[in-house]
GUNUFI-524852 format. One record per residue (C-alpha): y, x, z. Coordinates in steps of 0.25 Angstrom, whole numbers, plus 5000, padded with zeros to 4 digits. Example, Ala and Ser with C-alpha at 12.3 -4.5 7.8 and 13.67 -1.06 7.14 Angstrom:
2
498250495031/499650555029/
//
This chain:
520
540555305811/541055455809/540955535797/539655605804/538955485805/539255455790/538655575784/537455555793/537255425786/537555465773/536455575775/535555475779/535755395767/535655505756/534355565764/533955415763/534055405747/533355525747/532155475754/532055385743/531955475731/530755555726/531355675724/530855765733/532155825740/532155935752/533555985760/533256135764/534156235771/534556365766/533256435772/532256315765/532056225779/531956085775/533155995781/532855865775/531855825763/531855675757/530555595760/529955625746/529955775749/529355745763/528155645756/528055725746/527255845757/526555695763/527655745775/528855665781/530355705779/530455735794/529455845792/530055955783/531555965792/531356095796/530356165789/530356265779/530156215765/529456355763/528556335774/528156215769/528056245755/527856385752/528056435740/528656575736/529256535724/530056415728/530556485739/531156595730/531756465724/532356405735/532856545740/533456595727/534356435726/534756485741/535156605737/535756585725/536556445727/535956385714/535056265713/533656275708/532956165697/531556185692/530856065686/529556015683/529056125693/527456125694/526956105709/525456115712/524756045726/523956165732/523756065744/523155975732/522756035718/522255895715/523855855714/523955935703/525255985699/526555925699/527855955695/529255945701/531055955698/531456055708/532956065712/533456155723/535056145725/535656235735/536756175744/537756275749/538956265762/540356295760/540056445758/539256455746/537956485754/536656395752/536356315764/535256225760/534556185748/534056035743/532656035736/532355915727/531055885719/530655795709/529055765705/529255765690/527655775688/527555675680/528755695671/528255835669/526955775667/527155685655/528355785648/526955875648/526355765642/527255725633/527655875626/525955885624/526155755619/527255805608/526455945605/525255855603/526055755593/526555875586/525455955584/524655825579/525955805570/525855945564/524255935561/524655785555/525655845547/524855975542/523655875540/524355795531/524955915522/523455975522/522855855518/523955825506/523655985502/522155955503/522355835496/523055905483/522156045485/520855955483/521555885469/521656015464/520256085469/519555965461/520156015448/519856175452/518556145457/518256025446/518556115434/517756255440/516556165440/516656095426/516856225420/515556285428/514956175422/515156215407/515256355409/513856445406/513556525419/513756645411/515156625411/516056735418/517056605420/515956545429/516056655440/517656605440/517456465441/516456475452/517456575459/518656455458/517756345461/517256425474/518856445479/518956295475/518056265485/518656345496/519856305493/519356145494/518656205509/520256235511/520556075506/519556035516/520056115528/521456075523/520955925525/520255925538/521555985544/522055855539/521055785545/520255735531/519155835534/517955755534/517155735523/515855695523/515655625537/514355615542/513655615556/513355755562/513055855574/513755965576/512656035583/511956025570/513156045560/513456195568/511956215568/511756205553/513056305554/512256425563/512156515551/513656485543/514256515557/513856645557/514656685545/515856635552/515956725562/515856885566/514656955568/514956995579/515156855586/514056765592/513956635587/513256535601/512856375598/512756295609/512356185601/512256045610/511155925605/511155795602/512655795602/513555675596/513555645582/514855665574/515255615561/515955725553/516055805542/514955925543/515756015533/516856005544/516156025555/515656155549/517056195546/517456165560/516256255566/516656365554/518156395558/517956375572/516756495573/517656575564/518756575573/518156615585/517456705578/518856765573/519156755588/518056845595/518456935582/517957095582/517657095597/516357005594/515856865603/515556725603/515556605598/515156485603/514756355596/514556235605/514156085602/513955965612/514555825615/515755775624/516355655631/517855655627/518755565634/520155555630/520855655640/519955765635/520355735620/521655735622/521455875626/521055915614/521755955599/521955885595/521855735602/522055635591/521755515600/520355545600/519155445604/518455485618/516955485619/515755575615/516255695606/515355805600/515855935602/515956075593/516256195602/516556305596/517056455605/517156585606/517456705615/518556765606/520156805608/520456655612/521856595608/523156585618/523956455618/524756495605/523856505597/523056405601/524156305599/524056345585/522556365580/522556225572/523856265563/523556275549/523256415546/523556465560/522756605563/522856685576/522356805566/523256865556/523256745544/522556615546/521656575536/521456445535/521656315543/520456345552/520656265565/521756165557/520656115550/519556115560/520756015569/520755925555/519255905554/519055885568/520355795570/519755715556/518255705565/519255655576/518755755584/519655855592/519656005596/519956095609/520256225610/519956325621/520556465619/521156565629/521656705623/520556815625/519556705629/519056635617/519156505613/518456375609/518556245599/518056115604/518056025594/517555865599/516955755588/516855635590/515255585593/514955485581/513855405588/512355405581/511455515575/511755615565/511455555552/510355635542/510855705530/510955635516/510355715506/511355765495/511055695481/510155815471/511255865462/511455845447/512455935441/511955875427/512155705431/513255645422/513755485421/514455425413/515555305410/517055325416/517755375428/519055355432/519555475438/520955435447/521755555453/523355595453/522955755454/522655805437/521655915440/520655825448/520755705435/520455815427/519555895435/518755745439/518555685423/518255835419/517055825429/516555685426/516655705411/515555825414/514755705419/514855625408/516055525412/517355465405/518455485414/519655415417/520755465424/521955425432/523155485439/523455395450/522755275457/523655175448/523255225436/521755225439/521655085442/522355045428/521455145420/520255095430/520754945426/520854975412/519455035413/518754965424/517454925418/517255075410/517455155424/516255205431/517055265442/518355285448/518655425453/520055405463/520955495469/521355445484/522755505484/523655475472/525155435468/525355285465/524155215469/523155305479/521855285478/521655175488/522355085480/521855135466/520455115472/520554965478/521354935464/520054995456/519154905465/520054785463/519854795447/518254815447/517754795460/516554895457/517354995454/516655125458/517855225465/517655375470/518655405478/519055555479/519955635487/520155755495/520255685510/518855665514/518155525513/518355455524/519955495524/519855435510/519055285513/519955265525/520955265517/520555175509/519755015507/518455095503/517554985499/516855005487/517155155487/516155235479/516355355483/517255475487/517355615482/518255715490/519055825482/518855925479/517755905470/516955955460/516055915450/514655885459/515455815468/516155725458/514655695449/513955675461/515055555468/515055505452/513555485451/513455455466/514455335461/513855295449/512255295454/512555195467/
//
């Protein structure tokens, strides 16, 4: 066998491995005519190998801006890489788009000068596909770790800031209480007590960014709940901004806080009414009903695993500026304004109070086109329940016997037992859980009630309170604490739980849970 003979079947060989790979591999001369592809190129155009010796690859595949490509490797003498190169199927659209390694290496005779090129491809669609994936995977898991992280250092400030609106507000009222209305002091207290109370709006906002929004759940529709709203709405935006309701019927029952939800319609209708700004337009507010399956809540901000099915829905858009891509990616920081100074947390807290409804929210903005919330509640099954009357007041009710008042934060002790002496109460008072049951079981049979704290060094008030029950099994215990309710009872074994006062507080509130407790 002569040496020609061996290189012919040395050739076959390799051109036979090369058959066997799926990288798509083409042999081009110097003016782009195919000499040789590998059968993965040829199946790859449903053709056979033998079809493409011969033809121009341009001929075949034209495209300008690969064959400045190839030209400028011929010219130049240096290989050409590209990866993950997008590819669409005019032939097919259906195909969608795939992605593709490109390598283009020149091979050169004895004289420097390019004679022929080999062309190799490599699908990497489904590599590309799932990196995609996984980098809006990690974006998602950080930006979930940074509200995680922000929510718990707003709930601790929350936390603290409701301890110390207890005394503020505690102490206003018991002086407005002895003072006579002639007093000039009166006008200043009632001027403290009102910036007490907006600061406790702040607490609240503070804690439905946290997710411990919800205070007084009850079953609603949000049709009705932005009907009743018609005339506040108004005060929230521009005169020169037209406020449309499309307001759909029979919808799903929710079970939410009302408070919330108006607080969610409020920021939402005053930023788009920021948005049209001077120029003047409208907004639109929408309600209706969705089926939501999984891949669609998954779209949205932001998916916390979410429960498909049937969802009642709050839309809420406007025909203003829009937002581009920055800006969107940041509206639900903390304090984040596209005007000159933010103001407050704004659509943070909306994001806490509709993440604590295990609702969800999308965003539809392009800049100059305006923009619109869509915020999804779960349906809560069953007809909206009537309204329970509110019990008549009595500003001059007093009791009396003991109460045991147990919270590690000085002002609210003080601030509680100066209250409850006004009603006529003993009161007892301890620093910590652990010292409130020794007192409660050194005086067990004297105590009417037990006022305790949730959150406290050395023993919290889960403990204190199954400790208390465990001494006198009748013990009557009021929770209290600036998280709201719910938060509070899943936390702890709450049977036999008399009641639940949330911070802050003030002296109508604190008489009418006492009296509440005492009548039933």
């Amino acid at each position: 066998m002569n040496n020609s003979d061996n290189q012919q079947d040395m050739l076959q060989i390799f051109k036979t491995v090369l058959d066997l790979t799926h990288i798509l591999i083409a042999y081009l001369d110097s003016d782009f005519n195919f000499l040789w592809v590998n059968r993965a190129y040829a199946l790859a155009d449903d053709k056979e190998p033998a079809f493409f010796p011969g033809k121009n690859h341009f001929d075949l595949f034209p495209n300008e801006e690969n064959e400045a490509i190839f030209s400028g490797v011929v010219e130049s003498g240096e290989p050409y890489s590209i990866f993950s190169k997008p590819f669409e199927y005019p032939e097919n659209p259906e195909r969608g788009t795939s992605y593709w390694d490109w390598n283009l290496v020149p091979l050169k005779d004895s004289g420097g000068e390019v004679i022929s090129l080999i062309l190799t491809l490599t699908d990497v669609t489904r590599r590309t596909v799932i990196e995609e994936e996984r980098l809006q995977l990690e974006a998602r898991l950080a930006q979930a770790q940074k509200l995680e992280s922000l929510s718990v250092l707003a709930g601790g400030i929350a936390h603290d800031f409701n301890n110390l609106l207890v005394g503020v507000l505690g102490n206003a009222d018991l002086a407005l209480n002895v003072l006579p209305t002639s007093s000039p002091a009166v006008k200043n207290l009632q001027g403290i007590e009102k910036s007490a109370r907006r600061a406790a709006e702040l607490s609240s906002q503070m804690l439905a960014f946290a997710g411990k929004g919800k205070f007084v759940i009850q079953q609603l529709d949000i049709s009705t709940v932005v009907a009743e709203m018609k005339e506040v709405l108004k005060i929230y935006s521009t005169d020169n901004v037209a406020l449309r309701y499309d307001l759909g019927v029979n919808l799903p029952v929710i079970e939410a806080d009302s408070n919330q939800l108006y607080q969610i319609v409020t920021i939402l209708v005053q930023n788009a009414s920021e948005a049209i700004g001077d120029e003047g337009g409208t907004i639109s507010i929408k309600t209706g009903s969705r089926e939501c399956d999984q891949e669609f809540l998954s779209e949205t901000f932001l998916d916390d695993n979410l429960t498909e099915g049937l969802y009642a829905v709050l839309e809420v858009s406007d025909d203003g500026c829009g937002m581009d891509e920055e800006i969107q990616a940041r509206i639900f920081d903390p304090f984040f304004s596209s005007k000159f100074q933010g103001r407050g947390l704004g659509l943070a807290a909306t994001l806490g109070i509709v993440r604590s409804h295990s609702g969800a929210i999308k965003v539809d903005s392009e800049q100059g086109k305006g923009t619109s919330v869509t915020i999804f509640f779960p349906s809560a099954g069953g007809q909206v329940a009537g309204k329970t009357p509110d019990q008549s007041k009595d500003d001059n009710w007093q009791g009396s016997g003991t109460i045991l008042v147990v919270d590690d934060d000085e002002s609210v002790r003080e601030a509680a037992g100066d209250m409850l002496m006004t009603m006529g109460f003993e009161v007892l008072s301890a620093s910590n859980g652990q010292e409130g049951v020794e007192i409660f079981r050194q005086f067990a049979e004297k105590i009417e009630v037990v006022l305790l704290d949730m959150t406290m060094p050395v023993m919290g008030g889960n403990e204190a309170f199954q400790k208390i029950r465990e001494i006198r099994e009748d013990a009557r215990v009021i929770l209290s604490s600036g998280f709201n309710e719910q938060e509070v009872i899943n936390k702890i074994e709450a049977e036999g739980l008399a009641g639940f006062l949330k911070k802050p507080y003030q002296l109508s509130g604190l008489q009418k849970i006492i009296r509440e407790v005492l009548d039933s």
